[in-house]
C-alpha positions, -999 to +999 in steps of 0.1 A: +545+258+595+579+276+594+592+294+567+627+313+564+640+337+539+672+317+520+680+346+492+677+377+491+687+395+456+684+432+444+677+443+408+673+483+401+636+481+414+629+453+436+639+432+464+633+396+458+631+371+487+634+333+479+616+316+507+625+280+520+590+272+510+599+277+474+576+307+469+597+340+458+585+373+469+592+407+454+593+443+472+592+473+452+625+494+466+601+524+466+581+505+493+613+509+515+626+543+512+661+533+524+667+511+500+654+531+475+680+555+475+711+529+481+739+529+460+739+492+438+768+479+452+756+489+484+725+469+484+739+434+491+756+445+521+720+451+534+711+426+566+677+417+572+667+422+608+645+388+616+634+403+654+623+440+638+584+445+648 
């Protein structure tokens, strides 16, 4: 089974991640310290790298 990221949204603590599967995951920006300190209009420019390990 493959499942893909289709939104990603900020709010002022988290990152939420809608999943093609329908499930929606959030990240505490705190877990990811350079987000954590980003500016707020600065965090939508933010790409997700899909081939980081």
């Amino acid at each position: 089974m493959t499942c893909t990221v289709s939104t990603v949204r900020f709010d002022d603590d988290s990152m939420w991640l809608e999943l093609s599967d329908g499930r929606v995951l959030g990240v505490p920006l705190r877990a990811y310290f350079p987000l954590a300190n980003a500016y707020s209009e600065c965090s939508p420019e933010c790409r997700m790298n899909m081939h980081h390990r």
